[in-house]
PyMOL commands that place a pseudoatom at each C-alpha (Angstrom):
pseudoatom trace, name=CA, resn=UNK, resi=1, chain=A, elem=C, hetatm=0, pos=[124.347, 125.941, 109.277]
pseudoatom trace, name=CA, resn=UNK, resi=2, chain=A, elem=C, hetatm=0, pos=[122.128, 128.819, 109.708]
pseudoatom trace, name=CA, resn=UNK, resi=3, chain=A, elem=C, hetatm=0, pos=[118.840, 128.458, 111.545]
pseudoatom trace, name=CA, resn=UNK, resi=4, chain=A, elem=C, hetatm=0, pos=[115.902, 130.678, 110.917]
pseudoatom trace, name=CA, resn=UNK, resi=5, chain=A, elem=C, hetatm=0, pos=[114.291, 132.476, 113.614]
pseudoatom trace, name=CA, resn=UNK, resi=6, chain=A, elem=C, hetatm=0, pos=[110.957, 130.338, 113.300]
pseudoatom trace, name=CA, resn=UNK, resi=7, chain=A, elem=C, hetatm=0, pos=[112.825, 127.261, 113.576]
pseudoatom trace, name=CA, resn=UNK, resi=8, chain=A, elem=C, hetatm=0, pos=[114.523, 128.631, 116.785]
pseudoatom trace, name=CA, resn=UNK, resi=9, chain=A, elem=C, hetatm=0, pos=[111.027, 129.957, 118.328]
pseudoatom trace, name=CA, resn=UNK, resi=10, chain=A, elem=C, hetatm=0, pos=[109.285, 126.191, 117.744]
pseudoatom trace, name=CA, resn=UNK, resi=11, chain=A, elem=C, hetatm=0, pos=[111.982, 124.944, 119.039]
pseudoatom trace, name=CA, resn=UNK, resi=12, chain=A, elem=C, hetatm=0, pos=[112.052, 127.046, 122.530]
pseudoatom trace, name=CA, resn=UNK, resi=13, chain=A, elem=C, hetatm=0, pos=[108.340, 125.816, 122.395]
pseudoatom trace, name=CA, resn=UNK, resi=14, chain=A, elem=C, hetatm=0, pos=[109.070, 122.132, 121.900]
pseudoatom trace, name=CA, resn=UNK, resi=15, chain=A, elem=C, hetatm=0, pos=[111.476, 122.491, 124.899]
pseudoatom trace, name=CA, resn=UNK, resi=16, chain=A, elem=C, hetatm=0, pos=[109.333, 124.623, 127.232]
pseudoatom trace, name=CA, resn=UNK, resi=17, chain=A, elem=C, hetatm=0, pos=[106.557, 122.167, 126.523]
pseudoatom trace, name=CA, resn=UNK, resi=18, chain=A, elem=C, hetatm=0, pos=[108.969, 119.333, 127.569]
pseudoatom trace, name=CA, resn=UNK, resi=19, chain=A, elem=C, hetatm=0, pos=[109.606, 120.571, 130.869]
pseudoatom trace, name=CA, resn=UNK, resi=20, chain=A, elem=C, hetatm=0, pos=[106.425, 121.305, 131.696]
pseudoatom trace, name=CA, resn=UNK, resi=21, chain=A, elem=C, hetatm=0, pos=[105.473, 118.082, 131.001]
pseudoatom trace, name=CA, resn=UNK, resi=22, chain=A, elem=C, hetatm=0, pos=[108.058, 116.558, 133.286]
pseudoatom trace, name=CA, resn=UNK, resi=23, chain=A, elem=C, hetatm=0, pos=[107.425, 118.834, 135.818]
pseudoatom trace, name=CA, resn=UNK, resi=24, chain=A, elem=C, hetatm=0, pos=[103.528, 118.003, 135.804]
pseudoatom trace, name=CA, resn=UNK, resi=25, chain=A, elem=C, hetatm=0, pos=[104.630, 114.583, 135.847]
pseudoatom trace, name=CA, resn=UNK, resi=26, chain=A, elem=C, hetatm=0, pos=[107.211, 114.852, 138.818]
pseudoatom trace, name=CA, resn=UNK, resi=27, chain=A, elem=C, hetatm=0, pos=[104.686, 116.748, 140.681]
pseudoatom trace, name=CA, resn=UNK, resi=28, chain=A, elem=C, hetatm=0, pos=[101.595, 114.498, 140.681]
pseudoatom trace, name=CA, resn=UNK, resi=29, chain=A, elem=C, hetatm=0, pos=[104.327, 111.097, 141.738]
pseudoatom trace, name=CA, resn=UNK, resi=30, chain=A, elem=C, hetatm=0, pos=[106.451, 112.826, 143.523]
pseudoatom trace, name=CA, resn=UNK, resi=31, chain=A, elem=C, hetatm=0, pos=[104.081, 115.056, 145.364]
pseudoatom trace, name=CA, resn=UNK, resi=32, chain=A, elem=C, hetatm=0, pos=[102.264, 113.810, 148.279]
pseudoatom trace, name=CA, resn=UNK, resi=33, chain=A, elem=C, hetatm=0, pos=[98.605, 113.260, 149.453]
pseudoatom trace, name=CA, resn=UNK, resi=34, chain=A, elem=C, hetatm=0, pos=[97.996, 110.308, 147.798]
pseudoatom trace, name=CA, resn=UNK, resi=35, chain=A, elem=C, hetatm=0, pos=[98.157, 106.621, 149.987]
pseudoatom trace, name=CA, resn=UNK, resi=36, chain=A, elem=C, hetatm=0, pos=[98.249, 106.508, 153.716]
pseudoatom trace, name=CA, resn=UNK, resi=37, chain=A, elem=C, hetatm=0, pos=[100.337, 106.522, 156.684]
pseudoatom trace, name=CA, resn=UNK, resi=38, chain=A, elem=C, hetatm=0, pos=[100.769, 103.574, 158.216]
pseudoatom trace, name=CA, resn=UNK, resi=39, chain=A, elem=C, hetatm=0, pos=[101.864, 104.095, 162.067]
pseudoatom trace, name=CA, resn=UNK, resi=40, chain=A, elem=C, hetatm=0, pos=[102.922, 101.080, 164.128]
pseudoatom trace, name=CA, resn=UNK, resi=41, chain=A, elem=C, hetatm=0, pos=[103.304, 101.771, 168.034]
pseudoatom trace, name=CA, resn=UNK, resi=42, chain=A, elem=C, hetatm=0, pos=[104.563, 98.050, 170.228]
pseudoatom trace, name=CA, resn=UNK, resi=43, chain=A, elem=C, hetatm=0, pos=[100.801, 97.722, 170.428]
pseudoatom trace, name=CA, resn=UNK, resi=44, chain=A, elem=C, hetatm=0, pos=[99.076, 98.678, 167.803]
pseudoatom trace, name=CA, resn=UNK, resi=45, chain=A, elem=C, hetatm=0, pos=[98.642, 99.980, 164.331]
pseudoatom trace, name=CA, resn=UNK, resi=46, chain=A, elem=C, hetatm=0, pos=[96.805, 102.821, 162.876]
pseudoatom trace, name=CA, resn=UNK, resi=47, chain=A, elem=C, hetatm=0, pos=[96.195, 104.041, 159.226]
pseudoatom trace, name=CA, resn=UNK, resi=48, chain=A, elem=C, hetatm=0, pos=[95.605, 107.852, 158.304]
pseudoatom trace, name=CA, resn=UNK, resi=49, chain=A, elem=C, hetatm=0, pos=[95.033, 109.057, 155.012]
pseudoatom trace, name=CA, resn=UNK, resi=50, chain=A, elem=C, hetatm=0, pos=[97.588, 112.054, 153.460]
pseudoatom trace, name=CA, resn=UNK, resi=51, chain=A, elem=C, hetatm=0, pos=[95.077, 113.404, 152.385]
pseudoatom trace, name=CA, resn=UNK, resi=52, chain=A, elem=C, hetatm=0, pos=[94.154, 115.655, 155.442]
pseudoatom trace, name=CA, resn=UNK, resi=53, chain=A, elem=C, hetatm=0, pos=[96.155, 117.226, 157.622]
pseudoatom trace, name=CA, resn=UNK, resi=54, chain=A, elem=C, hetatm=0, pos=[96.180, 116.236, 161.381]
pseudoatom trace, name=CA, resn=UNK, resi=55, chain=A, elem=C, hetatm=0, pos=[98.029, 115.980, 164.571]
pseudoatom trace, name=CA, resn=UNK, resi=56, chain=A, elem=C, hetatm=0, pos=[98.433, 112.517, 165.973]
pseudoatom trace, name=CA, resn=UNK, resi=57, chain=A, elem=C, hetatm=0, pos=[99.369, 111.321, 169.562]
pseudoatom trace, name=CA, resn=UNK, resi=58, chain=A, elem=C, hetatm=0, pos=[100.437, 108.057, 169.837]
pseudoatom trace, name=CA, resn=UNK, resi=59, chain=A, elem=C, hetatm=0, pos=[101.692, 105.937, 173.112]
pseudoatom trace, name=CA, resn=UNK, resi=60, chain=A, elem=C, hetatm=0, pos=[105.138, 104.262, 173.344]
pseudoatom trace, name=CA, resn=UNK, resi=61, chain=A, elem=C, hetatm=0, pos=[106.735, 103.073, 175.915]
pseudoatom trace, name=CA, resn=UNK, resi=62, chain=A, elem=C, hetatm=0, pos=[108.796, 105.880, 177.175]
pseudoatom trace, name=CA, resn=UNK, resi=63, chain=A, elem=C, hetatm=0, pos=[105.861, 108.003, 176.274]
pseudoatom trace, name=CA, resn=UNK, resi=64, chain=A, elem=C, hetatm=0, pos=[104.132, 110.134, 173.607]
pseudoatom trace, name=CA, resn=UNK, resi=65, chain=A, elem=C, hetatm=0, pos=[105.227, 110.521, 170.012]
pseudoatom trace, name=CA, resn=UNK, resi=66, chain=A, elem=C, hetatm=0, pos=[103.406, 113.169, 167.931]
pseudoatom trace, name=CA, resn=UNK, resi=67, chain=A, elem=C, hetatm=0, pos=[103.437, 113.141, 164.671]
pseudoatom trace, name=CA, resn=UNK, resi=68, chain=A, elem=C, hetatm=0, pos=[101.892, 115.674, 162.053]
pseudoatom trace, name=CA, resn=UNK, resi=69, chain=A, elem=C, hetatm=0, pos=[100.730, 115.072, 158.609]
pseudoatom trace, name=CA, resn=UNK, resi=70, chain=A, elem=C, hetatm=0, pos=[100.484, 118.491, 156.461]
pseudoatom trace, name=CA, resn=UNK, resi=71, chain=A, elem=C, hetatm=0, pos=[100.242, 119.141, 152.706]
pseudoatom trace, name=CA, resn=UNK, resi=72, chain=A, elem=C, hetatm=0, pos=[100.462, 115.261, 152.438]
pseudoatom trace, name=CA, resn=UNK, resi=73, chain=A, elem=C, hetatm=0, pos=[103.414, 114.787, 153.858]
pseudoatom trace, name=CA, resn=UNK, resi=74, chain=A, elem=C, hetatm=0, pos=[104.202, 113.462, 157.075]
pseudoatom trace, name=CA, resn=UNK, resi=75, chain=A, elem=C, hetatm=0, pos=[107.106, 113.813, 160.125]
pseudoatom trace, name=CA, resn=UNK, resi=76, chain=A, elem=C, hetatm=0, pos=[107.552, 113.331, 163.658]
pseudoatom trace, name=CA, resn=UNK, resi=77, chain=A, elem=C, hetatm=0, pos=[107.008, 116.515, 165.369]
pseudoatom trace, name=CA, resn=UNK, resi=78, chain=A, elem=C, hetatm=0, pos=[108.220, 115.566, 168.526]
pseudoatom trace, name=CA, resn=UNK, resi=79, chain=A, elem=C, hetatm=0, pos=[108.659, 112.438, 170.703]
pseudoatom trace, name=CA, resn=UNK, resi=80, chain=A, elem=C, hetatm=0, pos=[109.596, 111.068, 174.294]
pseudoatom trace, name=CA, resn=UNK, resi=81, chain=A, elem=C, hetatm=0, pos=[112.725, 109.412, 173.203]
pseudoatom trace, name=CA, resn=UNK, resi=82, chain=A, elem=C, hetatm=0, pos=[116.404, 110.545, 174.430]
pseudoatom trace, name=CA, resn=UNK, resi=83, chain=A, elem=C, hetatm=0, pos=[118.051, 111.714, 171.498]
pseudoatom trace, name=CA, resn=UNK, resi=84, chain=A, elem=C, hetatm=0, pos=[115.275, 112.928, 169.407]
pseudoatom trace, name=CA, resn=UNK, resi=85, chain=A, elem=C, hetatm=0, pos=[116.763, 112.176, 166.130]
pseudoatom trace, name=CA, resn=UNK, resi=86, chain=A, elem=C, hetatm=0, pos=[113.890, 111.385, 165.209]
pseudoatom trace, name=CA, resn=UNK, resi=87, chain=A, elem=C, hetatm=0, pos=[112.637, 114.271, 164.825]
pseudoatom trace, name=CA, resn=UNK, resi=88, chain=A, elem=C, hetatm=0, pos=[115.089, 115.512, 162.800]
pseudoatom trace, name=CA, resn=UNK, resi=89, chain=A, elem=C, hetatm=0, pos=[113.764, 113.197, 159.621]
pseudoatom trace, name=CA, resn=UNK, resi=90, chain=A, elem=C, hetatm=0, pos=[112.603, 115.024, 156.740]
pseudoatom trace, name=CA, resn=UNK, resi=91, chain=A, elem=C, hetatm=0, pos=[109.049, 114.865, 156.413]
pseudoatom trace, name=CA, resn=UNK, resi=92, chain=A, elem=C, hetatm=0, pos=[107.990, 111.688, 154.396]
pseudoatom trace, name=CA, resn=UNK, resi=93, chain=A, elem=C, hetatm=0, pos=[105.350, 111.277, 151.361]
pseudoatom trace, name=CA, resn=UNK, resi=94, chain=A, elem=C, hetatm=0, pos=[106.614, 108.455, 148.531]
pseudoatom trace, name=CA, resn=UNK, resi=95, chain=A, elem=C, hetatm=0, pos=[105.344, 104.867, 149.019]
pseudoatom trace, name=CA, resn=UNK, resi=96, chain=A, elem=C, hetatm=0, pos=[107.177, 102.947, 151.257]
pseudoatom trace, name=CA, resn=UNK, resi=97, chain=A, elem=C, hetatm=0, pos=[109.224, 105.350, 152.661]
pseudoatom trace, name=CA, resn=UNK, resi=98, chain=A, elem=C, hetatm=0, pos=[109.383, 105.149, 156.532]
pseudoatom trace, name=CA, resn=UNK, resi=99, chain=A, elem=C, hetatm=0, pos=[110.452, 107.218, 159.734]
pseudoatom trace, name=CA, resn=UNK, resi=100, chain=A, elem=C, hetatm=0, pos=[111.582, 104.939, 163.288]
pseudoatom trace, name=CA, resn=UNK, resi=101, chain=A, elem=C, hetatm=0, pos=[111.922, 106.161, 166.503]
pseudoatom trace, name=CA, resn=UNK, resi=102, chain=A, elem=C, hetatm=0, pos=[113.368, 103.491, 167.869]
pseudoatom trace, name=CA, resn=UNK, resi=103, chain=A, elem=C, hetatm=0, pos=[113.369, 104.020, 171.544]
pseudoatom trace, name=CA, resn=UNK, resi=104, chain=A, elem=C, hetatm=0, pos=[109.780, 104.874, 171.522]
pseudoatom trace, name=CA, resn=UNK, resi=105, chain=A, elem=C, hetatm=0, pos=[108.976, 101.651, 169.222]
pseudoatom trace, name=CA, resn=UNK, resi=106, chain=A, elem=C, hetatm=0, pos=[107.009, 103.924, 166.626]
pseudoatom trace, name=CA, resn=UNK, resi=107, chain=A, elem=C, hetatm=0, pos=[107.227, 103.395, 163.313]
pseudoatom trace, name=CA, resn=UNK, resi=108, chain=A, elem=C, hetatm=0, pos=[105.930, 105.652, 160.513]
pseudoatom trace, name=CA, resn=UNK, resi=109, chain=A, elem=C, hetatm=0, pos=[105.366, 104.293, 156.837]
pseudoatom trace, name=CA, resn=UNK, resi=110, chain=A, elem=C, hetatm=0, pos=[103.940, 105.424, 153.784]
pseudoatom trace, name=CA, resn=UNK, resi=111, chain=A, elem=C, hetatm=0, pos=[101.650, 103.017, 152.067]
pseudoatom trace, name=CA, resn=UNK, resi=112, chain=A, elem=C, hetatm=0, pos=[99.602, 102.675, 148.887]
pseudoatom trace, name=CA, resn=UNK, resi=113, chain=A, elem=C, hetatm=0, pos=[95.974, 103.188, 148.233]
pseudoatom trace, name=CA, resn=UNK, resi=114, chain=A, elem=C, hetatm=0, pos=[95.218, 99.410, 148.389]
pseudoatom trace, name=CA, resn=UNK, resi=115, chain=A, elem=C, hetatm=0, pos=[98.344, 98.473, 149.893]
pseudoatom trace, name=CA, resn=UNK, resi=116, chain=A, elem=C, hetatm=0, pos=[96.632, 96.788, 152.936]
pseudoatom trace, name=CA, resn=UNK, resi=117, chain=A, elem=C, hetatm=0, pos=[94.285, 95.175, 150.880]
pseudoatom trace, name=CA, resn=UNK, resi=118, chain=A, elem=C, hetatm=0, pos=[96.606, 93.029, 148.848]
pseudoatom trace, name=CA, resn=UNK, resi=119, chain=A, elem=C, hetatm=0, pos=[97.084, 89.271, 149.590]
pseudoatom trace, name=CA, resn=UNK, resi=120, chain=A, elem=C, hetatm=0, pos=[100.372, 87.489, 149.697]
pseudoatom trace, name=CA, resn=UNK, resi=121, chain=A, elem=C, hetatm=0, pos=[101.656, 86.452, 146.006]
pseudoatom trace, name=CA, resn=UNK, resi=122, chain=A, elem=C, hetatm=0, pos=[104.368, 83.894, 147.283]
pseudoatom trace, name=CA, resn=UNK, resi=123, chain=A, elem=C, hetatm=0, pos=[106.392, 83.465, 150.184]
pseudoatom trace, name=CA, resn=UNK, resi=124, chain=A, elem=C, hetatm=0, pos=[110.217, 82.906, 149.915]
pseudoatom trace, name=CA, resn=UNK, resi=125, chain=A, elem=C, hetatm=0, pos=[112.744, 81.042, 151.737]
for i in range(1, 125): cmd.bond("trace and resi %d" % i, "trace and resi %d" % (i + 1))
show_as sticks, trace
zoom trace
């Protein structure tokens, strides 16, 4: 079956049109900036939006833990634990996704807009 050239060309369109629609789409959820980091030291807790970049020190126990949040995205740039591993994370921007340094009891997660404002639905045994 032979296809014209107009059919081909729409077709190339339909295609192109397809992908850039995924991509848009793949961009805006999986792209960061949107939500909050959530960081939890053995003391305290703080909240900083994605939306602007920053340096943050935070206090553990063996010391400081700094983390950076750029282009909505965020990653522990450096830390007073032994091993350092983790530092070697890869920088992190979905919901729910989290960083530990264990050693220095920090813990880095990525929450939604309202995510702290939600009450309990049920409780399970």
């Amino acid at each position: 079956m032979k296809r014209s050239l107009a059919t081909l060309l729409t077709d190339a369109i339909i295609l192109g049109l397809c992908i850039a629609a995924i991509l848009a789409i793949s961009s805006n959820t999986l792209g960061g900036g949107s939500g909050y980091l959530q960081v939890q030291t053995h003391d305290s807790t703080y909240r900083y939006s994605l939306a602007t970049d920053r340096e943050i020190h935070v206090q553990g126990p063996l010391g400081d833990t700094h983390i950076l949040i750029e282009d909505g995205k965020a990653h522990i740039h450096d830390s007073a634990c032994p091993t350092k591993s983790c530092t070697q994370q890869r920088p992190i921007f979905s919901e729910r996704s989290w960083i530990a340094c264990l050693p220095n009891q920090v813990l880095l997660t990525i929450v939604g807009e309202t995510e702290g404002d939600k009450e309990v639905d049920d409780v399970t045994n």
